[in-house]
KEFIKE-832951 format. One record per residue (C-alpha): residue in three letters; chain; x, y, z. Coordinates in Angstrom, 2 decimals, m for minus. Example, Ala and Ser with C-alpha at 12.3 -4.5 7.8 and 13.67 -1.06 7.14 Angstrom:
BEGIN
REC   rest   kette        c1        c2        c3
REC    ALA       A     12.30     m4.50      7.80
REC    SER       A     13.67     m1.06      7.14
% end
This chain:
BEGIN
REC   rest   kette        c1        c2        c3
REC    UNK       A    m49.31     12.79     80.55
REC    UNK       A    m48.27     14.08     84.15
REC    UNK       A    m46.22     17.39     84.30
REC    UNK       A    m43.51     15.45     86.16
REC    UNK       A    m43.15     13.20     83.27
REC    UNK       A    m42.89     15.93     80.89
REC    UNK       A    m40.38     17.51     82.99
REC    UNK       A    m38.13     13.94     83.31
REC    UNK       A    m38.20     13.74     79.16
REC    UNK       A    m37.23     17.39     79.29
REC    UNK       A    m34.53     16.72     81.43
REC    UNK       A    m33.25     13.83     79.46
REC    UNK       A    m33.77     15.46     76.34
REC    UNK       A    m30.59     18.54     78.29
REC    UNK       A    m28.51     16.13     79.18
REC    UNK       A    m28.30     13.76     75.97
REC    UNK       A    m27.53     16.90     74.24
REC    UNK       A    m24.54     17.83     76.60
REC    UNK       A    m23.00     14.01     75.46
REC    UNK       A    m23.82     14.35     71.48
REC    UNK       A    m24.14     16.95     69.40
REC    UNK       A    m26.09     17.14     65.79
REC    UNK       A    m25.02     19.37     63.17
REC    UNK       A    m27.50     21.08     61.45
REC    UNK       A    m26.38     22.90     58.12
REC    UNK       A    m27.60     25.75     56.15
REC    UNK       A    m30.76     24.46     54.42
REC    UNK       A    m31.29     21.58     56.98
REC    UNK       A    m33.50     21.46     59.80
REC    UNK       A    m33.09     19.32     63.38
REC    UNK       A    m35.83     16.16     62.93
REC    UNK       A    m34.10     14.04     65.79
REC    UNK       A    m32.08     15.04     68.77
REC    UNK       A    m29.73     13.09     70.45
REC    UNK       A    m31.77     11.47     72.77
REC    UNK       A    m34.95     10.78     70.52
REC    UNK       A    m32.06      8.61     68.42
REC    UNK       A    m30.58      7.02     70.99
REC    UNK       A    m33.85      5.72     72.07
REC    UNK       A    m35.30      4.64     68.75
REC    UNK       A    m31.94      2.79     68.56
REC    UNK       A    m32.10      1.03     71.13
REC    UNK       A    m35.68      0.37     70.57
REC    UNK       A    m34.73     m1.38     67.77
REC    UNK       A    m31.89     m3.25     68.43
REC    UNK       A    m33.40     m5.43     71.44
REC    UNK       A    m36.40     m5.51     69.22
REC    UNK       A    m33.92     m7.23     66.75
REC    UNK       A    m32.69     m9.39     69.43
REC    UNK       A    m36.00    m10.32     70.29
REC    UNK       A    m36.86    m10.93     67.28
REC    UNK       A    m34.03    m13.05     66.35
REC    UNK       A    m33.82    m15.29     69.26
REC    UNK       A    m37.26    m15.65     69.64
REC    UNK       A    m37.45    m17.46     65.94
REC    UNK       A    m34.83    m19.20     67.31
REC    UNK       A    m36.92    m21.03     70.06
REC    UNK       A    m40.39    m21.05     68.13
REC    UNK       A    m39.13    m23.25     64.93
REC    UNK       A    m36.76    m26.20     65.36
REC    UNK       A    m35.85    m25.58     61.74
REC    UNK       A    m34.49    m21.93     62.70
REC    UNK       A    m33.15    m23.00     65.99
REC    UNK       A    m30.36    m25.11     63.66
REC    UNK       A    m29.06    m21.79     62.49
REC    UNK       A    m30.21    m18.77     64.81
REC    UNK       A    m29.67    m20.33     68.24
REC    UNK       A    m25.81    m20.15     67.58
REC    UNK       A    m25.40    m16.92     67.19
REC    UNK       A    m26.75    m16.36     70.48
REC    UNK       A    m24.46    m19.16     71.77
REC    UNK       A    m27.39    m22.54     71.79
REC    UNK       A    m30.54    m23.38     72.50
REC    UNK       A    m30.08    m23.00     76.19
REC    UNK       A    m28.48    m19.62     75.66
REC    UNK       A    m30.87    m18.13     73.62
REC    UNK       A    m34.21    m19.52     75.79
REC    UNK       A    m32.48    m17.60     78.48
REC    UNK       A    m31.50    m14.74     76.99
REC    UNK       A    m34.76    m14.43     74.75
REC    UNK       A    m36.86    m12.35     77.86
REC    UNK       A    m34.28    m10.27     78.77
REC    UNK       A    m33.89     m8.69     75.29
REC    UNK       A    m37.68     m8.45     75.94
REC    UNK       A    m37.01     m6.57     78.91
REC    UNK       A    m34.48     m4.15     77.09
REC    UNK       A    m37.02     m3.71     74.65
REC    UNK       A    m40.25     m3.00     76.88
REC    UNK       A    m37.93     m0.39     79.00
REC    UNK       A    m36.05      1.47     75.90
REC    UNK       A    m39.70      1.76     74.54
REC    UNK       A    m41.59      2.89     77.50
REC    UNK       A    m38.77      6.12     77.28
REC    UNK       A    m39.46      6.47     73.71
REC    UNK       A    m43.39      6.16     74.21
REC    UNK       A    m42.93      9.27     76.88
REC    UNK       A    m40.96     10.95     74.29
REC    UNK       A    m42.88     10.75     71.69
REC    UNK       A    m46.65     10.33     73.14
REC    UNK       A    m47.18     14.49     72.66
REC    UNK       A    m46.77     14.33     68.97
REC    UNK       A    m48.18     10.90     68.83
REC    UNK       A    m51.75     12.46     69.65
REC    UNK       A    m54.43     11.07     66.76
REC    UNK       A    m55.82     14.64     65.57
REC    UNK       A    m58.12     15.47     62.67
REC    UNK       A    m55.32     15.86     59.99
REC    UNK       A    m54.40     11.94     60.70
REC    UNK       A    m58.19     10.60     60.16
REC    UNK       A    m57.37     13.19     56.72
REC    UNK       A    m54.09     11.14     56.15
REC    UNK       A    m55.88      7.63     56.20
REC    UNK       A    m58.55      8.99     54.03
REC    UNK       A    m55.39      8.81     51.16
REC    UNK       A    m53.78      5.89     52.60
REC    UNK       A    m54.17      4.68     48.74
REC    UNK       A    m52.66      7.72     46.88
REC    UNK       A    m50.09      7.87     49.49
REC    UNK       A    m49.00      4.03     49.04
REC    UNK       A    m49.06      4.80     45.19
REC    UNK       A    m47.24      7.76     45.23
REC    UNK       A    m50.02      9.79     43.32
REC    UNK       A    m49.31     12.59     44.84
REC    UNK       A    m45.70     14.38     44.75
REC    UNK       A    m46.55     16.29     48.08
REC    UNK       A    m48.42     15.59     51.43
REC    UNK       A    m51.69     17.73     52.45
REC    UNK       A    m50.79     21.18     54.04
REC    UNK       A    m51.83     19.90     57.45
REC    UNK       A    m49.51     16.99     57.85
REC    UNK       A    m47.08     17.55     61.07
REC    UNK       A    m44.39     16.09     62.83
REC    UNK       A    m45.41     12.82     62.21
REC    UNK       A    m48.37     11.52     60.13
REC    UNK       A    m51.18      9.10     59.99
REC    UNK       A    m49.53      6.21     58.71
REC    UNK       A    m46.41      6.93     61.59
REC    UNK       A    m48.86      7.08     64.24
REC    UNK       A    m50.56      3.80     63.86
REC    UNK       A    m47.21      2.02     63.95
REC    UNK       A    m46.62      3.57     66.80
REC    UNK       A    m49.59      2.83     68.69
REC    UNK       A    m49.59     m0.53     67.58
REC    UNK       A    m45.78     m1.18     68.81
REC    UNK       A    m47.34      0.00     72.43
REC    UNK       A    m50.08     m1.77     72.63
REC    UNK       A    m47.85     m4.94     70.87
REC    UNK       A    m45.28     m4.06     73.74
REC    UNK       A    m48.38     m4.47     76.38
REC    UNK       A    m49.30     m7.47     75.41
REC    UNK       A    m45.37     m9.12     75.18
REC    UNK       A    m45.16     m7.59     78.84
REC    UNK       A    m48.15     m9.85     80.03
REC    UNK       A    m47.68    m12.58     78.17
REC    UNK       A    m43.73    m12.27     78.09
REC    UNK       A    m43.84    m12.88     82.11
REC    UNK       A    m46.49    m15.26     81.86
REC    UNK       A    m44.22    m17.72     79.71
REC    UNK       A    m41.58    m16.98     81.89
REC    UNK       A    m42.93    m18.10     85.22
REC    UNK       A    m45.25    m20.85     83.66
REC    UNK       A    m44.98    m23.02     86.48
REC    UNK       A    m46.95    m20.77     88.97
REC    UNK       A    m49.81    m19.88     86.14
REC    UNK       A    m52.58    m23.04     84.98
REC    UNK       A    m51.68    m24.47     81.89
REC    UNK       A    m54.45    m22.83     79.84
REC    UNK       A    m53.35    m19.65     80.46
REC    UNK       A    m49.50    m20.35     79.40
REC    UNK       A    m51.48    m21.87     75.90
REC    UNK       A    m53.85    m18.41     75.20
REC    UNK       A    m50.35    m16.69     76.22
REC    UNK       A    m48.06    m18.27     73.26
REC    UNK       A    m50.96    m17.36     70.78
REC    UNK       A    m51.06    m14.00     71.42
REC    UNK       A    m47.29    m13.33     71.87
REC    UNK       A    m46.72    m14.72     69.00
REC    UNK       A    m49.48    m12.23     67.16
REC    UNK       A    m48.13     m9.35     68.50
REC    UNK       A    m44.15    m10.25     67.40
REC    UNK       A    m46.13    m11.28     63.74
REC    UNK       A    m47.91     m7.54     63.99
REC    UNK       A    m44.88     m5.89     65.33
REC    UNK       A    m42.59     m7.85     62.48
REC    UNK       A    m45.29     m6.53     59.49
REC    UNK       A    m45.18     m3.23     60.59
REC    UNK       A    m41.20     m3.16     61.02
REC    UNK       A    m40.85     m3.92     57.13
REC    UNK       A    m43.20     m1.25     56.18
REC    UNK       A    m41.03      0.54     58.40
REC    UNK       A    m37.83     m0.10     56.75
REC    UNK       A    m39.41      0.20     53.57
REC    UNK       A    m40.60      3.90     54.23
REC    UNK       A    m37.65      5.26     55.99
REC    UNK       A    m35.47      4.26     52.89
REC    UNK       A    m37.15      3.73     49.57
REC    UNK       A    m40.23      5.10     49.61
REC    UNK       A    m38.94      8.36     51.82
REC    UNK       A    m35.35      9.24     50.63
REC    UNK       A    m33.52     11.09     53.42
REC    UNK       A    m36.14     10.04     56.44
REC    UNK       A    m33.17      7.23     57.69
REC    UNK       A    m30.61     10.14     57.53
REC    UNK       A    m32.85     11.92     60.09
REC    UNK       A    m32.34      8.86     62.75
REC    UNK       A    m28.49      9.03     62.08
REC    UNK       A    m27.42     12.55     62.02
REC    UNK       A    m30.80     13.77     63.19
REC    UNK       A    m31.23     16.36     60.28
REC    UNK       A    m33.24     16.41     57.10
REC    UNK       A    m33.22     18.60     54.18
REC    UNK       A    m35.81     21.95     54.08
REC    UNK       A    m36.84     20.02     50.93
REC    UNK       A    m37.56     17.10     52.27
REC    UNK       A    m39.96     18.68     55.42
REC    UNK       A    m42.38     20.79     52.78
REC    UNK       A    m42.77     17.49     51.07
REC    UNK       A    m43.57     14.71     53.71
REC    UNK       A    m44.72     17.07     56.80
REC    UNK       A    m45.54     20.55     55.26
REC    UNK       A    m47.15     21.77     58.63
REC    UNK       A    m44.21     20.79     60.50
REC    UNK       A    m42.30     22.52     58.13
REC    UNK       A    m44.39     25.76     58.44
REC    UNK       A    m44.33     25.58     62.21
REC    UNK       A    m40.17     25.54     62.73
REC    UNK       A    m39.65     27.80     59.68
REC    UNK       A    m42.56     30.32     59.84
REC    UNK       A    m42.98     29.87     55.62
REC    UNK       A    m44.83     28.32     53.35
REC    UNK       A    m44.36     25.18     52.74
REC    UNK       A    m46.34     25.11     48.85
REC    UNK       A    m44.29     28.80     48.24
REC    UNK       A    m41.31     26.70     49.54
REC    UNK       A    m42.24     24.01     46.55
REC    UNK       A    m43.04     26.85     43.90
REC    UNK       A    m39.71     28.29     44.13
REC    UNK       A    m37.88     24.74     43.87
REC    UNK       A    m40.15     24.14     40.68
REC    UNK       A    m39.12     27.44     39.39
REC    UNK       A    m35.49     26.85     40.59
REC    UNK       A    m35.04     23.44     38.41
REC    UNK       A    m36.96     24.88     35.39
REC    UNK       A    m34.47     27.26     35.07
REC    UNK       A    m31.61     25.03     35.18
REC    UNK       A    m33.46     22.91     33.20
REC    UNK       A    m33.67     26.14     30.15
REC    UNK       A    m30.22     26.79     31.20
REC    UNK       A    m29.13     23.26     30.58
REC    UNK       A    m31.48     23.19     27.32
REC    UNK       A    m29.59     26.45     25.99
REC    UNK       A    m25.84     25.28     26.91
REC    UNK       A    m27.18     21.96     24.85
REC    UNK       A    m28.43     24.36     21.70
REC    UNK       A    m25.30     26.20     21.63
REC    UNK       A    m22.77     22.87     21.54
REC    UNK       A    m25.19     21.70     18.50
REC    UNK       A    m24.99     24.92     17.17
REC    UNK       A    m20.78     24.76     17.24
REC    UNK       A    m20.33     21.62     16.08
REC    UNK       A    m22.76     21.52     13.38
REC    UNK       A    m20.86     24.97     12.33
REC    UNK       A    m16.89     23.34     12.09
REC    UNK       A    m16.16     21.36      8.72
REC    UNK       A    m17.65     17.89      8.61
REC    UNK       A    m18.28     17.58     12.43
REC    UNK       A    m14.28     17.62     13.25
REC    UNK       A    m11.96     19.90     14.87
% end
């Protein structure tokens, strides 16, 4: 990426964080900053929109209850490509953001490797050299752009059919309907990982923070990079931390047994 694009995200980047600030409290480190969040925000909401309305025109059945909310069929057929536009501009400032740390490395082509233990949760930690953002992150992400590509061309396409042959408005439905289908897949495993499977990862896109626990379990190397420690030392001292609550616990139990088994027939 150009220097003079680095140097407008950097720029951005200052002055989002002279309008917001983010908190970050002892044993917390910064995940998001203000900009990055405002961005994937946005991505998402005209992504929504998109979404929503564009349901809305491809099934009569939906139309019934979607197009209202976007105030009728007319309505939503005309608003339906300029959420498209919101989206394709909010991302293309979130694909500049985030391309850097987007970069497919070694350590993702290790991640895919155990896609299966991953989805499974066989594994309580991720391997020492996942950073930033991992394998799995990554090829959402490079799907949404080259998703985003494809609703661009086809996206204008549909929207000045009458100067294209009809052939070409046909292929373009197809595909822009694959891509929403790929994009709408990949947004539920999204969901699904930045809530259930990945406890504190949505925090991170609202207050832009996450626990030090949390980085030396999903992105160790990350971890190890904005701390300087290690991230499995990090992990033996937590294990070692809750065993000893857990004896401490045990004992307080052993000692209430050990009263009330000692006053006259269990009573006060």
């Amino acid at each position: 990426m150009s220097t003079s694009t680095e140097e407008f995200d950097r720029e951005a980047r200052g002055e989002f964080a002279r309008l917001g600030k983010t908190r970050v409290h002892r044993g917390e480190l910064l995940r998001h900053p203000v900009y990055t969040r405002f961005l994937h925000w946005s991505v998402a909401i005209f992504f929504i929109l998109s979404l929503l309305s564009g349901f809305a025109i491809y099934s009569p059945w939906l139309f019934r209850w979607l197009a209202p909310l976007f105030g009728g069929g007319a309505r939503t057929r005309a608003l339906h490509p300029w959420f498209g536009v919101g989206f394709e501009v909010f991302f293309l400032f979130q694909f500049i953001n985030w391309f850097a740390p987007m970069a497919w490395t070694a350590a993702d082509r290790h991640w895919l490797r155990r896609l299966k233990e991953y989805a499974t949760n066989e594994d309580r930690l991720e391997t020492e050299d996942v950073g930033f953002f991992n394998g799995g992150q990554k090829l959402y992400f490079w799907a949404i752009a080259i998703s985003a590509v494809l609703f661009l061309i086809t996206g204008l396409l549909l929207w000045f059919d009458h100067v294209v042959a009809r052939w070409v408005v046909a292929v373009s439905y197809v595909l822009h309907d694959l891509a929403a289908l790929v994009m709408l897949g990949g947004f539920i495993i999204h969901i699904y990982e930045g809530t259930a499977h990945q406890t504190g990862t949505f925090r991170s896109m609202i207050d832009g923070t996450v626990t030090e626990k949390w980085a030396w379990t999903h992105h160790p190397a990350w971890y190890k990079v904005v701390t300087g420690r290690d991230p499995r030392e990090a992990y033996g001292r937590e294990k070692r931390r809750q065993a000893e609550r857990q004896r401490a616990i045990d004992e307080w139990e052993r000692k209430q047994d050990a009263i009330d088994k000692s006053k006259p027939n269990g009573h006060n």
